[in-house]
DRENSE-74415 format. One record per residue: residue number from 1; residue in three letters; x, y, z of N, C-alpha, C in turn. Coordinates in Angstrom, 1 decimal. Each point is the difference from the previous one (the first is absolute). Example, Ala and Ser with C-alpha at 12.3 -4.5 7.8 and 13.67 -1.06 7.14 Angstrom:
2
> 1|ALA|13.2|-5.7|7.8|-0.9|1.2|0.0|0.9|1.2|0.0
> 2|SER|-0.4|1.1|-0.7|0.9|1.1|0.0|-0.8|1.1|0.8
***
This chain:
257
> 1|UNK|-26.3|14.0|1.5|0.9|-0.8|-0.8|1.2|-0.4|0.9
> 2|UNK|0.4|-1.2|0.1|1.0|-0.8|0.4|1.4|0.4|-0.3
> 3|UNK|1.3|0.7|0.8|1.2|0.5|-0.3|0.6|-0.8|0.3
> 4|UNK|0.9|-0.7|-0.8|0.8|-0.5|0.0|1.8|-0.1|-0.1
> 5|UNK|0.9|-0.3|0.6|1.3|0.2|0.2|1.2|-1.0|-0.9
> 6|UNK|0.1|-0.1|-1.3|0.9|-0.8|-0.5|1.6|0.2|0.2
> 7|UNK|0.1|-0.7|1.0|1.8|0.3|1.0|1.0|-0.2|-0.9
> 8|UNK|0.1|-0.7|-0.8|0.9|-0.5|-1.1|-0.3|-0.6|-1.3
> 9|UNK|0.2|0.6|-1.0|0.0|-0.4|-1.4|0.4|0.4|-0.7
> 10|UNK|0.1|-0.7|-1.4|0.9|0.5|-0.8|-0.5|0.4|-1.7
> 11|UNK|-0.8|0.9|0.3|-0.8|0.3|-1.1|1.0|0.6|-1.1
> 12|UNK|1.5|0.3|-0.1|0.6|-0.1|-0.7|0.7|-1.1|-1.2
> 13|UNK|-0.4|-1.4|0.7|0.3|-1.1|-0.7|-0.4|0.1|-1.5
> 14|UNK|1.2|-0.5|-0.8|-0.5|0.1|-1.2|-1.3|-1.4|-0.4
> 15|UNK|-0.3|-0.4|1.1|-1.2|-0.7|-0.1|-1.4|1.1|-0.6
> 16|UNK|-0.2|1.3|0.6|-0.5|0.8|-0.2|0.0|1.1|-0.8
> 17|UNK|0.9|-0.6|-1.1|0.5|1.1|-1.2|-1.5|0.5|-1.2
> 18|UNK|-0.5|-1.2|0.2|-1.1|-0.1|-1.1|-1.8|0.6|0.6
> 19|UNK|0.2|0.7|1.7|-1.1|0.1|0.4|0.1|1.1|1.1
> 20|UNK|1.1|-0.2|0.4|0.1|0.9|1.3|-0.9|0.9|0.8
> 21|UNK|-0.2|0.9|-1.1|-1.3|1.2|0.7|-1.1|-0.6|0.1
> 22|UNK|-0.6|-1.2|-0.5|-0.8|-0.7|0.0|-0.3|-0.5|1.2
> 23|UNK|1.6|-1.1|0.3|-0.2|-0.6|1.4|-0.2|0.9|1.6
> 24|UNK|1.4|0.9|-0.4|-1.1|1.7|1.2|-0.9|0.2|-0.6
> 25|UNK|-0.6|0.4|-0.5|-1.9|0.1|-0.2|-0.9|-0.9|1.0
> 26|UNK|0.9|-1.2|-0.3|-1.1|-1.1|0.4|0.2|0.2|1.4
> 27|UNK|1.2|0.1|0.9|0.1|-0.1|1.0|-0.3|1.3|0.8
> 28|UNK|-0.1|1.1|-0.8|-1.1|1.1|0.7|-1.0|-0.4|0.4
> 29|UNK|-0.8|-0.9|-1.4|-1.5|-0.2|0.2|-0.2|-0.2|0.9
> 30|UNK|0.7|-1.3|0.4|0.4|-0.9|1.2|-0.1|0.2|1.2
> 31|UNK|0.3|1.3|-0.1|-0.1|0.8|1.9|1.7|0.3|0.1
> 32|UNK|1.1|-0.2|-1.0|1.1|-0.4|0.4|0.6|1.8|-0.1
> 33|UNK|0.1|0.4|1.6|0.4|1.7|0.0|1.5|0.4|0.0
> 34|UNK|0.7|-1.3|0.0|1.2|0.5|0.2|0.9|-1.3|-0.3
> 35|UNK|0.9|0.1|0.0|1.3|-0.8|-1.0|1.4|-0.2|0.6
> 36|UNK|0.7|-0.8|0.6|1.3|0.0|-0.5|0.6|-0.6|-1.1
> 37|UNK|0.6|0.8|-0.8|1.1|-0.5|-1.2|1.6|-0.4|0.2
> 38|UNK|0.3|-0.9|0.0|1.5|-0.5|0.7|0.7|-0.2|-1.2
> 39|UNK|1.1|0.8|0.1|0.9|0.3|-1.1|1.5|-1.0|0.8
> 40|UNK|0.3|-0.8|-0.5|0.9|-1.1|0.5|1.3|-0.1|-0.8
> 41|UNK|0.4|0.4|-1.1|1.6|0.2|-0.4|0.0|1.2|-1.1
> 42|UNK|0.6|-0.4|-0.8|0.4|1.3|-0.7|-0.6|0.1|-1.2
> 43|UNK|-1.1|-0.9|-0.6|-1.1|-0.2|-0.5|-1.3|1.0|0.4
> 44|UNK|-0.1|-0.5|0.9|-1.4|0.3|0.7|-0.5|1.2|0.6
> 45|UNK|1.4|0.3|0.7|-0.2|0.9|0.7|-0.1|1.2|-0.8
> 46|UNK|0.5|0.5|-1.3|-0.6|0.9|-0.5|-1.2|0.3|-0.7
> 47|UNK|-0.5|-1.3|-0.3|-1.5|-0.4|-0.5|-0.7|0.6|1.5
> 48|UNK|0.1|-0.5|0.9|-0.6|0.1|1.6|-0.2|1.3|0.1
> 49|UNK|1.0|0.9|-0.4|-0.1|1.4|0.4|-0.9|0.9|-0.9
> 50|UNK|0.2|-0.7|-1.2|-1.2|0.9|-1.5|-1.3|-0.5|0.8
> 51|UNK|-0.4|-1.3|0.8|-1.5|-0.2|0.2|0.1|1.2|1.4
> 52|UNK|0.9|-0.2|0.6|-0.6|0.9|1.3|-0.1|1.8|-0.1
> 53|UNK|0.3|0.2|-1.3|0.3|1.2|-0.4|-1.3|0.6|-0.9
> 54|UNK|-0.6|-1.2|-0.7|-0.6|0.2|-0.6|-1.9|-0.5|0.6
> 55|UNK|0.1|-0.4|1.1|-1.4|-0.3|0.8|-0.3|0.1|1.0
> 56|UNK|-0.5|1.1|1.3|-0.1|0.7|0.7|-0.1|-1.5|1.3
> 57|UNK|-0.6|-0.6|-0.3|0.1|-1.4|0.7|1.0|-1.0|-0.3
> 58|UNK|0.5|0.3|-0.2|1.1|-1.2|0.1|1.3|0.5|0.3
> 59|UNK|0.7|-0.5|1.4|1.6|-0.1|0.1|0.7|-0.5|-0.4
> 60|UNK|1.0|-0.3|0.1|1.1|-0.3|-0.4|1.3|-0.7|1.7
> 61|UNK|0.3|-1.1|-0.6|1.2|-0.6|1.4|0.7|-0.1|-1.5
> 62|UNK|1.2|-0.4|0.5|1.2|0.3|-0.7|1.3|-0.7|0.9
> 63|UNK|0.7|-1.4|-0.6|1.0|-0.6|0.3|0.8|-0.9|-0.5
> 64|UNK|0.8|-0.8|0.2|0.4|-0.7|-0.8|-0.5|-1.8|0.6
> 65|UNK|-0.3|-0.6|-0.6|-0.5|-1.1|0.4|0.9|-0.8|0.1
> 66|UNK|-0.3|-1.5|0.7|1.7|-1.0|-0.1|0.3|-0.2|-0.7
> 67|UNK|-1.1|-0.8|-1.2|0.4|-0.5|-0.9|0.6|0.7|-1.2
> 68|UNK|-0.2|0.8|0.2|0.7|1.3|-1.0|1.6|0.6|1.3
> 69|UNK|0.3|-0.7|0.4|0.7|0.6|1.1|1.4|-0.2|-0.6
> 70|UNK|0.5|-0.9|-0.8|1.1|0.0|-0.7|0.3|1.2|-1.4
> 71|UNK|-1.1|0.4|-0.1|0.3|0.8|-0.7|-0.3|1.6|0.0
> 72|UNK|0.3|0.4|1.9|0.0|1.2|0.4|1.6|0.4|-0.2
> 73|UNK|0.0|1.2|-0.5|1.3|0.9|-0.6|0.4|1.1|0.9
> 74|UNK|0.6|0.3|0.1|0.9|1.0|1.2|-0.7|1.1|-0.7
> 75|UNK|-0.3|0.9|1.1|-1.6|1.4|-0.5|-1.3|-0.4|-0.6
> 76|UNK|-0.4|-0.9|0.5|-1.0|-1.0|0.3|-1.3|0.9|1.3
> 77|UNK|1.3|-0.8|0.9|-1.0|0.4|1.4|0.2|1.6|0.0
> 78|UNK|0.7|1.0|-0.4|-0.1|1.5|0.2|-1.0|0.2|-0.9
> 79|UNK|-0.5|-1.0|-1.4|-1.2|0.3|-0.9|-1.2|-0.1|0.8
> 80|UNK|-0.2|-0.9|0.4|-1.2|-0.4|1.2|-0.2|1.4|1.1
> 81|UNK|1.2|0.0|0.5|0.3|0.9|1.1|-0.5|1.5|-0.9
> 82|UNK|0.0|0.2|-0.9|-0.3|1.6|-1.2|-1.3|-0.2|0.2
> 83|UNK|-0.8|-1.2|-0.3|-1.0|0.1|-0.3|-1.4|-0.5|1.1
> 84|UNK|0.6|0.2|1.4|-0.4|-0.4|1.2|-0.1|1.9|0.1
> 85|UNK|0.0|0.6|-0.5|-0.3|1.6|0.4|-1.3|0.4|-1.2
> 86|UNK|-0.2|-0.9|-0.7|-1.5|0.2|-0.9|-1.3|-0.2|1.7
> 87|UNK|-0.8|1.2|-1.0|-1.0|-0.3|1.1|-1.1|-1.0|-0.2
> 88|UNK|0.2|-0.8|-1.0|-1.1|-1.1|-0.2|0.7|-1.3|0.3
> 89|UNK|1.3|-0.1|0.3|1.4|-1.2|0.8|-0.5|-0.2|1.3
> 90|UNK|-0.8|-1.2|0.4|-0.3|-0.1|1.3|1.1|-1.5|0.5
> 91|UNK|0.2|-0.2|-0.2|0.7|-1.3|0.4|1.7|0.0|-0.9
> 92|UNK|0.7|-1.1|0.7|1.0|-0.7|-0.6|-0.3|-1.8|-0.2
> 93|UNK|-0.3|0.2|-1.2|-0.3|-1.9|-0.4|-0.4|-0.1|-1.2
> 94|UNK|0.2|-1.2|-0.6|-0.2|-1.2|1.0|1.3|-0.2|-0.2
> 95|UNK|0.3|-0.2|1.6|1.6|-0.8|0.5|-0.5|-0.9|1.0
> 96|UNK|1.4|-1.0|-0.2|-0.3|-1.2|0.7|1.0|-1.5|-0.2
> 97|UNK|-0.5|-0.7|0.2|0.9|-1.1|-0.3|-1.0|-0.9|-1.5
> 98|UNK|0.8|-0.6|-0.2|-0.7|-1.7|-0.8|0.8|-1.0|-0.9
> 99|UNK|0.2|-1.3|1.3|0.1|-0.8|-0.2|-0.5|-1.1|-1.2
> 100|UNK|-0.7|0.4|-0.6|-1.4|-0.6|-0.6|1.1|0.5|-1.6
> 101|UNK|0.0|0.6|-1.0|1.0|0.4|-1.0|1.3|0.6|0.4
> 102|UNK|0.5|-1.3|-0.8|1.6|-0.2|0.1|0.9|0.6|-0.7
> 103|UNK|-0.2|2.0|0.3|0.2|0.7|-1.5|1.4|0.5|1.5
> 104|UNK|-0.2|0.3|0.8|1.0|1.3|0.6|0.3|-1.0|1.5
> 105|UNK|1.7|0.2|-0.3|0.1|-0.9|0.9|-0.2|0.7|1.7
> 106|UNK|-0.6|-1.1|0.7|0.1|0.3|1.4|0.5|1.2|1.3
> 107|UNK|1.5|0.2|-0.9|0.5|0.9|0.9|-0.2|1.7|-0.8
> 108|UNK|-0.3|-0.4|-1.1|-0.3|1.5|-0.5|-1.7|0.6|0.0
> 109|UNK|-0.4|-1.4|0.4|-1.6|0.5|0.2|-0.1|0.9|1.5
> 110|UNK|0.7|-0.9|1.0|0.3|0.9|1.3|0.7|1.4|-0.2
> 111|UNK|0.9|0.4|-0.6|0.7|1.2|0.3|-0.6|0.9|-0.5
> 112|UNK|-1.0|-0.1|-1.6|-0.7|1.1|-0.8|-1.3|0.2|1.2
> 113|UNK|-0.5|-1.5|0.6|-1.1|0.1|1.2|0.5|1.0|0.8
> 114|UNK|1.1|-0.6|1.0|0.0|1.2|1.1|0.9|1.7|-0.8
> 115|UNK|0.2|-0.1|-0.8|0.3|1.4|-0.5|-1.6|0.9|0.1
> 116|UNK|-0.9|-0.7|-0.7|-1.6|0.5|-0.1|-0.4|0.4|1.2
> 117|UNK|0.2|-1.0|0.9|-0.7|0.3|1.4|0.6|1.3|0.7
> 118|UNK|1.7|-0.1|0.1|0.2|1.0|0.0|-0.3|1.6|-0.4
> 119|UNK|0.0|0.0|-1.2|-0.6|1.0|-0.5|-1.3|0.4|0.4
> 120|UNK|-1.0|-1.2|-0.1|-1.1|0.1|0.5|0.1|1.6|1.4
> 121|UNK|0.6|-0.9|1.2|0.2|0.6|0.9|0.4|1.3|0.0
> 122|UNK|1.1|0.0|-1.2|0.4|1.5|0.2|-0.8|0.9|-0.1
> 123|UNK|-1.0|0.0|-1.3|-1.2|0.5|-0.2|-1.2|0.2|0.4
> 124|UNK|0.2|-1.1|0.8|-1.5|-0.2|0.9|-1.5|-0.6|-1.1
> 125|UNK|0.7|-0.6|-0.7|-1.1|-1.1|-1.2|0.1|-0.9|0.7
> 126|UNK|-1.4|-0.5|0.1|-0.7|-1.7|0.3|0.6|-0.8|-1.6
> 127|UNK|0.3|-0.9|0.3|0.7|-1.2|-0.5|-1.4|-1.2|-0.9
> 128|UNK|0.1|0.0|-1.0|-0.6|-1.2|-1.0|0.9|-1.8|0.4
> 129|UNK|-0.5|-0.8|0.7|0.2|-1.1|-0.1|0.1|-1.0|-0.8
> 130|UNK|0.9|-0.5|-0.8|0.0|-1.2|-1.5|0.5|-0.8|1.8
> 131|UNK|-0.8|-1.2|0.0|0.7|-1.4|0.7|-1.0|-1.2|-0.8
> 132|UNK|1.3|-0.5|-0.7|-0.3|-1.7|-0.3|0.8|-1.0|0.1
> 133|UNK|-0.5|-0.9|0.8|1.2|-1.1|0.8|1.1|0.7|0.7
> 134|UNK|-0.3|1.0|0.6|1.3|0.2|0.9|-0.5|1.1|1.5
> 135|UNK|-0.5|-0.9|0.4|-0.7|0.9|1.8|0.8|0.0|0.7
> 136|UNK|0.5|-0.5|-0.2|1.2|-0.3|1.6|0.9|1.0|-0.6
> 137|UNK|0.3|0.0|-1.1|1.3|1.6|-0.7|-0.4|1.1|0.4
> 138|UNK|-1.5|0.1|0.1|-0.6|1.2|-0.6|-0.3|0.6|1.4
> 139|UNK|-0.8|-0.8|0.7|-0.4|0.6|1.8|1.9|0.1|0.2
> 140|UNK|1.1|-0.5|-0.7|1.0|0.2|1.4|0.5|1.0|-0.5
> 141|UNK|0.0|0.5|-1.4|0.7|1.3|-0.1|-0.6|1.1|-0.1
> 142|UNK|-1.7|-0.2|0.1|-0.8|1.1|0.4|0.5|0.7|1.6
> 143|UNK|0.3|-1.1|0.7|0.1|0.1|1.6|1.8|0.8|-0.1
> 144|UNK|0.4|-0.8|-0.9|1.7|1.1|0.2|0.1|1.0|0.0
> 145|UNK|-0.9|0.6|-1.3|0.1|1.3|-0.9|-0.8|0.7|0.9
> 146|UNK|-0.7|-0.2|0.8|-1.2|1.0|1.0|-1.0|0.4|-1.3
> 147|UNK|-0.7|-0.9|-0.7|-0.8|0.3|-1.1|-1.5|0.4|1.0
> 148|UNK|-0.2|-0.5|1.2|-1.1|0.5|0.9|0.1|2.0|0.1
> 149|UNK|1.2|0.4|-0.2|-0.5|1.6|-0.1|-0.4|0.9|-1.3
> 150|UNK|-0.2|-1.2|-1.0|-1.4|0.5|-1.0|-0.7|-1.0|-0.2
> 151|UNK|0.1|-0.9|-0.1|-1.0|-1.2|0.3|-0.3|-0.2|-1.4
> 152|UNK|-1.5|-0.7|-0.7|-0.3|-0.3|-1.2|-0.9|-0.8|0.2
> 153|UNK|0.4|-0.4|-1.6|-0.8|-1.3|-0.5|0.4|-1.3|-0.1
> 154|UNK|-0.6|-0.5|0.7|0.1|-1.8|-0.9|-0.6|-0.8|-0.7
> 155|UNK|0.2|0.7|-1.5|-0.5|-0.3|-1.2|-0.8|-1.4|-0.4
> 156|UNK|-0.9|0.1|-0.3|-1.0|-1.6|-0.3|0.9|-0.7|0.8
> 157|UNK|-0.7|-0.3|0.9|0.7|-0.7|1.3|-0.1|-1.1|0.4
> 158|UNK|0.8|-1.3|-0.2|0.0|-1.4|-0.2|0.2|-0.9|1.1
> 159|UNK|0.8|0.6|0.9|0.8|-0.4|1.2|-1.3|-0.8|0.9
> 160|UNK|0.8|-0.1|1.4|-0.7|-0.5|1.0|-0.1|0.9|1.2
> 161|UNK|-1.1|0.1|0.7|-0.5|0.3|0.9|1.0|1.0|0.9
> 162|UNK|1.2|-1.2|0.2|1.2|0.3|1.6|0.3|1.4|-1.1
> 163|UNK|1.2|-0.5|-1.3|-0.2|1.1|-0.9|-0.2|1.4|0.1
> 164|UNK|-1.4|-0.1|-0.5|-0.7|1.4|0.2|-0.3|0.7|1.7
> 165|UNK|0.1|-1.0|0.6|0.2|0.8|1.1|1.1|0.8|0.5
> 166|UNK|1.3|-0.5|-0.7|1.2|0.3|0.2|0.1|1.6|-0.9
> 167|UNK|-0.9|0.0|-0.9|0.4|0.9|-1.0|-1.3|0.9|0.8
> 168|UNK|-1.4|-0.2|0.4|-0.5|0.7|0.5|0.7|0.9|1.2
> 169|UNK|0.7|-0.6|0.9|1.2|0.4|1.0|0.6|1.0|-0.7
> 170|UNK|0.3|0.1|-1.1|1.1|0.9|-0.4|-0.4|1.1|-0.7
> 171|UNK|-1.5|0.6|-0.3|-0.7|0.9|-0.3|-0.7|-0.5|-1.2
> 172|UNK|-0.1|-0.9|-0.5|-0.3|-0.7|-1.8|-1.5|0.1|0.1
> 173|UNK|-0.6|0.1|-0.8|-1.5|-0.5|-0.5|0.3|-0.9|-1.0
> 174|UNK|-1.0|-0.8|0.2|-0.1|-1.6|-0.6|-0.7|0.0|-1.0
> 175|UNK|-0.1|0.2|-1.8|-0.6|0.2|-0.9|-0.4|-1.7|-0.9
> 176|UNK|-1.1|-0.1|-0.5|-0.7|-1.0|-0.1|-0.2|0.2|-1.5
> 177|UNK|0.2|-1.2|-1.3|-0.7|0.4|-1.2|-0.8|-1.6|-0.5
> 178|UNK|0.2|0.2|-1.0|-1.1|-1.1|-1.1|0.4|-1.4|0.7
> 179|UNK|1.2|-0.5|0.2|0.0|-1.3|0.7|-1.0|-0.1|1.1
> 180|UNK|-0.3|1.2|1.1|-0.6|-0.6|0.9|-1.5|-0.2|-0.3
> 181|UNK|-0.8|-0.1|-0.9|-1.0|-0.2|-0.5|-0.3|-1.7|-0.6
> 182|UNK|1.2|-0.3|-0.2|0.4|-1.8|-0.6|-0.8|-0.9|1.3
> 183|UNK|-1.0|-1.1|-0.3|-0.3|-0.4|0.5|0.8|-1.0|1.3
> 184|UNK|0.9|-0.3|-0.8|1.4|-0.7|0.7|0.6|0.6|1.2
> 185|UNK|0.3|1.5|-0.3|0.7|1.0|1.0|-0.2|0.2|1.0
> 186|UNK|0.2|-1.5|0.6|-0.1|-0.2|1.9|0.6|1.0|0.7
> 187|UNK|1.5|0.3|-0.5|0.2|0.8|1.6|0.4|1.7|-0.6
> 188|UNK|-0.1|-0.1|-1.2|-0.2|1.7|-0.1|-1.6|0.3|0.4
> 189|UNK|-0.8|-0.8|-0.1|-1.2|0.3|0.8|-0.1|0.4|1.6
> 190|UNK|0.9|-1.3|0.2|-0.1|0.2|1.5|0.9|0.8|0.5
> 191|UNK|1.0|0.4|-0.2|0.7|1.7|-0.6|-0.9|1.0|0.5
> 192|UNK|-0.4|-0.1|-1.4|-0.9|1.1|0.5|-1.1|0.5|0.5
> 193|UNK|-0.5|-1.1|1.0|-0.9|0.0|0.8|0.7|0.9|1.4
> 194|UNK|1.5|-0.8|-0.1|0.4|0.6|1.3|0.9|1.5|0.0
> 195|UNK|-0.2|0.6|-0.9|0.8|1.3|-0.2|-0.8|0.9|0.5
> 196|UNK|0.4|1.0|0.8|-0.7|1.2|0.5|-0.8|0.6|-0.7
> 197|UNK|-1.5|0.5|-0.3|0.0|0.5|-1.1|0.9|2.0|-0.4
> 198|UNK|0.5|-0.4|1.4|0.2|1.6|-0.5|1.9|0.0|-0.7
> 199|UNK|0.1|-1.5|-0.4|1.1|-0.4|-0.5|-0.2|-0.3|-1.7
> 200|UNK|-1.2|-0.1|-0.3|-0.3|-1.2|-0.9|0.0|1.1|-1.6
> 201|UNK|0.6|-0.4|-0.8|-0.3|0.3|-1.5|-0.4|-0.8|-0.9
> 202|UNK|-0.7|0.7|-1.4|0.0|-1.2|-0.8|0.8|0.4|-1.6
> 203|UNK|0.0|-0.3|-0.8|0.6|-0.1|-1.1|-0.4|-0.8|-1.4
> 204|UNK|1.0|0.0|-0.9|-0.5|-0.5|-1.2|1.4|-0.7|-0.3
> 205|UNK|1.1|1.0|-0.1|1.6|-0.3|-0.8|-0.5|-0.7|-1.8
> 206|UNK|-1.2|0.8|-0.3|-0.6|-0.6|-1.4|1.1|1.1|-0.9
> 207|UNK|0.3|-0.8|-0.6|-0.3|-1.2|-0.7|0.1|-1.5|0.4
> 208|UNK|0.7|-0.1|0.7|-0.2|-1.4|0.5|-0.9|-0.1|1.6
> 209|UNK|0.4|-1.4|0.1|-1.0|-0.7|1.0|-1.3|0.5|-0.2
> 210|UNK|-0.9|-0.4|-0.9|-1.6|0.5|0.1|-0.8|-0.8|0.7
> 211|UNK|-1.4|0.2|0.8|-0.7|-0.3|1.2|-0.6|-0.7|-0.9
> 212|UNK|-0.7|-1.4|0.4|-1.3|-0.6|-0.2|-0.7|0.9|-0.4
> 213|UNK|-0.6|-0.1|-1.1|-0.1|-1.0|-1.1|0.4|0.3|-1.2
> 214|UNK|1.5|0.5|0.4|0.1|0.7|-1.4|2.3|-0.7|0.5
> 215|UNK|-0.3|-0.6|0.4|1.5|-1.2|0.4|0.6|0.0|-0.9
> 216|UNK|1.2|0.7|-0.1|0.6|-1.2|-1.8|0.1|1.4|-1.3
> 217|UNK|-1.2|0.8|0.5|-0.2|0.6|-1.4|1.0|1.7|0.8
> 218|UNK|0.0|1.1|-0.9|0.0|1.5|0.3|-0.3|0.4|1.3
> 219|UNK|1.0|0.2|0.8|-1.0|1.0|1.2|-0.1|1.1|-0.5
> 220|UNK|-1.2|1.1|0.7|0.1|1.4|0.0|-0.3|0.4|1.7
> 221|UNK|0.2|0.9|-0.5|-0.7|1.3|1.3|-1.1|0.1|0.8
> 222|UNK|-0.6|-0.2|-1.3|-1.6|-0.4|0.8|-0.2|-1.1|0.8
> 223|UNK|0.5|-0.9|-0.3|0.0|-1.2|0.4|0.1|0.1|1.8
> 224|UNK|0.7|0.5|0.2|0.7|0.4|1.6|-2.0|0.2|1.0
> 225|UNK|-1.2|0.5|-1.1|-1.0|-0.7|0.5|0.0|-1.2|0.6
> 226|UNK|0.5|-0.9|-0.6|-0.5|-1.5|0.7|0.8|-0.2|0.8
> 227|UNK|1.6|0.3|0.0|0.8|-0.2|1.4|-1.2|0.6|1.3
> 228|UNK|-0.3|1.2|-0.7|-1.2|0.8|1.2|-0.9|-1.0|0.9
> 229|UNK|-0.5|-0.8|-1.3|-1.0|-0.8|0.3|0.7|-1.1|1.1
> 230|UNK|0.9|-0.4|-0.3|0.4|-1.5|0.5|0.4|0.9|1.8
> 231|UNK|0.6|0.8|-0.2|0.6|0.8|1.2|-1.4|-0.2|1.0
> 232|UNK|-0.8|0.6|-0.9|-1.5|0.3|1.1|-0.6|-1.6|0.2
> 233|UNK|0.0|-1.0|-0.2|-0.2|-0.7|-0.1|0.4|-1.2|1.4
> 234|UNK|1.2|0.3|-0.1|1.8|-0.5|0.6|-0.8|0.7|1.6
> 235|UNK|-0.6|1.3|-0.1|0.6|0.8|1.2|-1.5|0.3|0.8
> 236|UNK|-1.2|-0.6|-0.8|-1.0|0.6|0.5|-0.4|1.1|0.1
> 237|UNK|0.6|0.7|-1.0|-0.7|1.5|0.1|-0.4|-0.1|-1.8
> 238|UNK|-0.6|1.5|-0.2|-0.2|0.0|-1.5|0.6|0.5|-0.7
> 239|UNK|-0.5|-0.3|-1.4|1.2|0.9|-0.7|0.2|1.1|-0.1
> 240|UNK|-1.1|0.7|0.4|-0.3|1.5|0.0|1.4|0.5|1.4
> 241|UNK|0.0|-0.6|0.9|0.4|-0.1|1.5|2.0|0.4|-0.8
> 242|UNK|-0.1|-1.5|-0.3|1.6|-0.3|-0.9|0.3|1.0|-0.9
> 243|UNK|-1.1|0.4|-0.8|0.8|1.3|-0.8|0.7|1.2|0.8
> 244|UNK|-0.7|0.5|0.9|-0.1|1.4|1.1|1.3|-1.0|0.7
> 245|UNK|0.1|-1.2|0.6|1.2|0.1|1.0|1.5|-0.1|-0.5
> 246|UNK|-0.3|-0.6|-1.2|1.5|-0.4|-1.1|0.1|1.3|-0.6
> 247|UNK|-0.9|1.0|-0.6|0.6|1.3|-0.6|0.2|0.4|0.9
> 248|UNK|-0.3|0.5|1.6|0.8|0.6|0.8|1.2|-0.5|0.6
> 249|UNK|0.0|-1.0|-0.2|1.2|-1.0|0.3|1.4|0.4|-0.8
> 250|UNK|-0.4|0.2|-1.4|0.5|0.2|-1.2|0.8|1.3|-0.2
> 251|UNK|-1.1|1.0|0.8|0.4|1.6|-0.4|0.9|0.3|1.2
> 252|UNK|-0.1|-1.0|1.6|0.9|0.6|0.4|1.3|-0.6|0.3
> 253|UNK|0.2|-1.3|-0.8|1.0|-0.6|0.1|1.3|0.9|-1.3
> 254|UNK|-0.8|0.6|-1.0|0.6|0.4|-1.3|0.0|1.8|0.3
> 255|UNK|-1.0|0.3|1.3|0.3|1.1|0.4|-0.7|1.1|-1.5
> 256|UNK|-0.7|-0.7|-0.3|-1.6|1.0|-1.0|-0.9|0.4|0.8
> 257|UNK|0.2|1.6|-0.4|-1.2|0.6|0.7|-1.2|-0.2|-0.4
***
């Protein structure tokens, strides 16, 4: 059977109120052995911690995201920082920038950012990437903060090539979900043709973005199959190949034994 690594999702979403144990079911069936759950403000993150508490496979990242970044509250980050000592807390994320919603202005998306990174470091947690519309923010305060001495993720990863090289430089693995399956998706294809494989992850972030042929509608878990597919496809190897190099990719970036 086929093991598979789902790097980021959010099986907490109240999208999944009406089915949930259902949709993990399905994504067992699936081959899908292991899970991240990303708990992102002060919502989520305690939903995030009931799933990683409650399913031997599934962890838990935990941060505050930008667009929620206006409404981080002083004992915030020492909450994160509490719960960066659970043994199923493998990350701090998703943090990051995003230009893309116009919820949290500019200069407070940076300071809650490099507060995270920081912390990151204190800790020694690899880092969850949010970047939308803003690369040039994101590689320059990666490179201030020294985010290369835990390195991470760069979450469904949209960018260009120069990019991910810059973030490869800095310790990152380059994580891939349902867009790169779109027949359209010239250069996250070609992306990911050129990423190391011993860099490469894949993902879901389902409920959204879902892969061909299911565009438009519910992502799940299982689904992170077809990213599988498109990966093996992209790279010339199989999918069998892509399951084994992305779960180990997975377990030692998040540091699962």
């Amino acid at each position: 059977m086929i093991s598979l690594f789902d790097t980021h999702t959010h099986l907490d979403s109240p999208q999944f109120d009406n089915d949930r144990a259902e949709v993990i079911e399905r994504a067992r069936a699936a081959g899908v052995d292991l899970m991240i759950n990303i708990g992102f403000n002060r919502e989520t993150i305690p939903t995030t911690m009931e799933l990683a508490e409650k399913y031997d496979f599934i962890y838990a990242a935990v941060g505050w995201h930008p667009v929620d970044s206006v409404f981080m509250e002083p004992g915030d980050l020492e909450w994160i920082e509490t719960l960066c000592s659970h043994p199923k807390v493998v990350a701090i994320g998703e943090i990051g920038l995003d230009y893309h919603w116009d919820t949290s202005p500019k200069d407070v998306q940076h300071r809650v950012f490099r507060e995270q990174i920081r912390l990151a470091r204190k800790l020694g947690k690899p880092i969850v990437i949010h970047n939308r519309d803003a690369h040039e923010d994101i590689v320059r305060i990666l490179r201030e903060e020294k985010a290369s001495e835990v390195g991470g993720v760069m979450h469904c990863y949209s960018g260009s090539w120069e990019t991910a090289k810059m973030c490869l430089d800095m310790n990152f693995y380059i994580s891939f979900g349902g867009p790169v399956t779109f027949k359209n998706a010239r250069v996250p294809k070609e992306v990911l043709a050129k990423v190391p494989l011993d860099r490469l992850l894949i993902e879901t972030d389902s409920p959204y973005l879902s892969p061909h042929p299911f565009r438009g509608k519910r992502n799940e878990s299982s689904y992170v199959s077809l990213v599988a597919e498109a990966a093996a496809e992209i790279t010339g190897k199989s999918k069998e190949e892509i399951a084994v190099i992305t779960s180990a990719n997975g377990k030692k970036c998040f540091g699962i034994v």
